[in-house]
C-alpha positions in Angstrom: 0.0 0.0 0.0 2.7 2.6 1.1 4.5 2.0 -2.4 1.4 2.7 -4.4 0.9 5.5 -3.1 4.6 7.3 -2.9 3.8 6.3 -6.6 1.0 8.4 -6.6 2.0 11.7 -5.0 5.8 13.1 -4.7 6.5 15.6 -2.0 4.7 18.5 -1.6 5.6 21.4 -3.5 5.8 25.1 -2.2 3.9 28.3 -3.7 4.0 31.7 -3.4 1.0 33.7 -3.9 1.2 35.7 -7.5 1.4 37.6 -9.5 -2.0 37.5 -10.5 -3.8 35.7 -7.6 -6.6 38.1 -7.4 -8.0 36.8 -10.9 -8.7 33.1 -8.9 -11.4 33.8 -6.8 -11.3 31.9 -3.0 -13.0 28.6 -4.2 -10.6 28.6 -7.0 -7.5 29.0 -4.5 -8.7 26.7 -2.2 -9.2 23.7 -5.1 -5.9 23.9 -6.0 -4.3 23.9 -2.8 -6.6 20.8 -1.6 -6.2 19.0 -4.7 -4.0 16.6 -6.4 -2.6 17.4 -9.8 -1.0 15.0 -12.0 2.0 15.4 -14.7 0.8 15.0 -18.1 3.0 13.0 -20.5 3.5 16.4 -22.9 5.3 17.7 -20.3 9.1 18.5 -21.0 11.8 20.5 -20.2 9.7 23.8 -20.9 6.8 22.8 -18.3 5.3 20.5 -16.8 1.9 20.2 -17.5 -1.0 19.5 -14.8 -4.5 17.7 -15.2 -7.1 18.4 -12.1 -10.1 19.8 -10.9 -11.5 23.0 -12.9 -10.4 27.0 -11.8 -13.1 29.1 -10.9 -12.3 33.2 -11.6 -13.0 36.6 -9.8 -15.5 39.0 -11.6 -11.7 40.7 -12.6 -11.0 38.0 -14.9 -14.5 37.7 -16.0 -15.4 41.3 -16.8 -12.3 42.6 -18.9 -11.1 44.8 -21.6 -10.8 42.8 -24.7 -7.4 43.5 -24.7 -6.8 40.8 -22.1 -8.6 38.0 -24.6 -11.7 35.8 -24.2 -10.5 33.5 -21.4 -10.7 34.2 -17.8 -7.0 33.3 -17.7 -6.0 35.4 -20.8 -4.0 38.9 -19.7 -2.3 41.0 -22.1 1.2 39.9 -22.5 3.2 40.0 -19.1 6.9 38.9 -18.3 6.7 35.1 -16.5 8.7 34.4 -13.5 11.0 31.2 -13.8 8.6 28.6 -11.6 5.4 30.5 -12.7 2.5 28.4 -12.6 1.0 29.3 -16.1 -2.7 28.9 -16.3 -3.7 28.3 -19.6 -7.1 27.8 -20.5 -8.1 25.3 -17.3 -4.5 23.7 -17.8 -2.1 24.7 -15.0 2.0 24.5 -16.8 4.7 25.1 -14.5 7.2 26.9 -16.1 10.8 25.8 -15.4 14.5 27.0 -16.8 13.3 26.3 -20.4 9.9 27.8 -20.3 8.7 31.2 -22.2 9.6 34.4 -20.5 6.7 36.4 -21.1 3.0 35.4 -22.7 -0.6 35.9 -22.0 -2.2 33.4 -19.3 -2.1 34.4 -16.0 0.0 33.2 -12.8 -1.2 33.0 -9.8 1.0 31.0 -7.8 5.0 30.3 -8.1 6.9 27.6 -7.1 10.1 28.9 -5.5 13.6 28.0 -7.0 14.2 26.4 -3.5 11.6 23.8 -4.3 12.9 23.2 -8.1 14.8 19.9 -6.7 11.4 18.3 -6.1 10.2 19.6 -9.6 13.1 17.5 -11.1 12.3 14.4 -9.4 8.9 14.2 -10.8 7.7 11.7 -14.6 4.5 11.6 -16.4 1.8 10.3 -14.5 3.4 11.4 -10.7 1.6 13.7 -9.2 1.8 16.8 -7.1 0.3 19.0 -3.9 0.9 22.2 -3.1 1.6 24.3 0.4 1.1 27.8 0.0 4.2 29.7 1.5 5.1 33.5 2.6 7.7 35.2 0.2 9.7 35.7 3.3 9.8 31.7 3.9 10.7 31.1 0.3 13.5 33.7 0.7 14.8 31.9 4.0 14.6 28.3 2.4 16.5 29.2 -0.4 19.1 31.0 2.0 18.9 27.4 3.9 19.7 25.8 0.8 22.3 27.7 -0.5 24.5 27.2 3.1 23.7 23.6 2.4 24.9 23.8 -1.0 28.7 25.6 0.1 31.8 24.8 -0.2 31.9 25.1 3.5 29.2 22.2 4.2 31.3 19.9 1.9 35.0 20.2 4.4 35.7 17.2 6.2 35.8 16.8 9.6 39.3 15.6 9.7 41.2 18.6 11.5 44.1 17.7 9.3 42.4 18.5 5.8 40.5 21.6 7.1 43.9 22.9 8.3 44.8 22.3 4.2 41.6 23.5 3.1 41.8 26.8 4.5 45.0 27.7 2.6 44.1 29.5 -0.8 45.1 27.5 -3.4 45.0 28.4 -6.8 45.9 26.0 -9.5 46.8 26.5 -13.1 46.5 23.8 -15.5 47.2 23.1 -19.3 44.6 22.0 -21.5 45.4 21.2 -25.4 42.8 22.5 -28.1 42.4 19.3 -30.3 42.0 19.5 -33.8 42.8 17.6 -37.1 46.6 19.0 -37.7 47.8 16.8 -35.2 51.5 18.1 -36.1 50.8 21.6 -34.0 49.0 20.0 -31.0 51.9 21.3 -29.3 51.5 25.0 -30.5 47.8 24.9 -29.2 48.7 24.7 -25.3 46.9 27.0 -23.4 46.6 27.9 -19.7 43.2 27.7 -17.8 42.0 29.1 -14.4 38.4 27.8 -13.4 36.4 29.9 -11.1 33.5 29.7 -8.9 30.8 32.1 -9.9 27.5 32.4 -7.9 26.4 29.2 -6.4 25.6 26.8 -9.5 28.5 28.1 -12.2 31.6 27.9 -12.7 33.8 30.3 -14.9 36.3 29.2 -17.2 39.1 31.4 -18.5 41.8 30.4 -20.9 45.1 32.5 -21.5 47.8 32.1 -24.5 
């Protein structure tokens, strides 16, 4: 039984209210928090793409210009957050790092990057929930996270190698450019010096 159902439903996933929560009216808000929604199989590395109950929409979304299109979810073209839960039509699509910048459906909840870990476990057919969370407690998870993620939370406890580690060391290596003329590989040597930069990339610089 316990394996059907961690089948069924992964962990759940944190929201933040927005940007355009006041088009959902409160049934609508509280159906998608108390519901289950499942990955369709056309999702992919743009979004994933939800099936569940139906959205129900404020009198904002109802009553509109006609600038804003048909649909309750249709807004005149707005800038998307990475982790913007897209509503299009009745289809929730969660954008992720591939996903469209800017379009016209509305979003009115965002998974924070914090929780894109449990995004990335997910396949057709899993499904999620959803907590809704403060922007404050997104901001201090992903703090949590990235002090998880140092360099620092990686040292060993061995006094000996965190006596080594807290020398600056800075290595330079060689790194031959391979091409067809294999007679000037040696003219094509080059010195490298890889750096970190941010928390996820790494810069790469290369010197003659």
């Amino acid at each position: 039984m316990l394996a059907e159902k961690l089948k069924k439903i992964l962990y759940p996933v944190e929201v933040v209210k927005g940007p355009n929560d006041d088009w959902v009216d409160e049934k609508g808000h509280k159906m998608f928090l108390n519901s289950d929604w499942k990955v369709q199989s056309k999702s992919d590395r743009t979004g994933y793409r939800l099936d569940g109950p139906k959205w129900s929409f404020t009198k904002k979304a109802t009553h509109k210009g006609l600038e804003h299109g048909t649909f309750p979810s249709n807004i005149i073209d707005q800038g998307y957050p990475v982790g913007a839960i897209n509503l299009a039509g009745q289809t929730p699509i969660i954008l992720v790092n591939d996903g469209p910048s800017m379009g016209g459906f509305i979003v009115p909840y965002t998974v924070p990057s914090a929780s894109f870990w449990k995004l990335g476990q997910a396949k057709p057919g899993d499904r999620f929930n959803f907590v809704e969370i403060s922007v404050e407690k997104a901001q201090a998870l992903r703090a949590e996270q990235t002090m998880i993620c140092s360099e620092a939370s990686l040292v060993s406890s061995d006094k000996q190698d965190i006596s080594i580690r807290k020398k600056q060391i800075k290595k330079i290596d060689h790194i031959k450019v391979v091409d067809f003329d294999k007679e000037k590989l040696d003219e094509k040597i080059r010195n490298k010096v890889m750096e970190k930069k941010g928390m996820k990339n790494i810069k790469v610089r290369f010197f003659n």
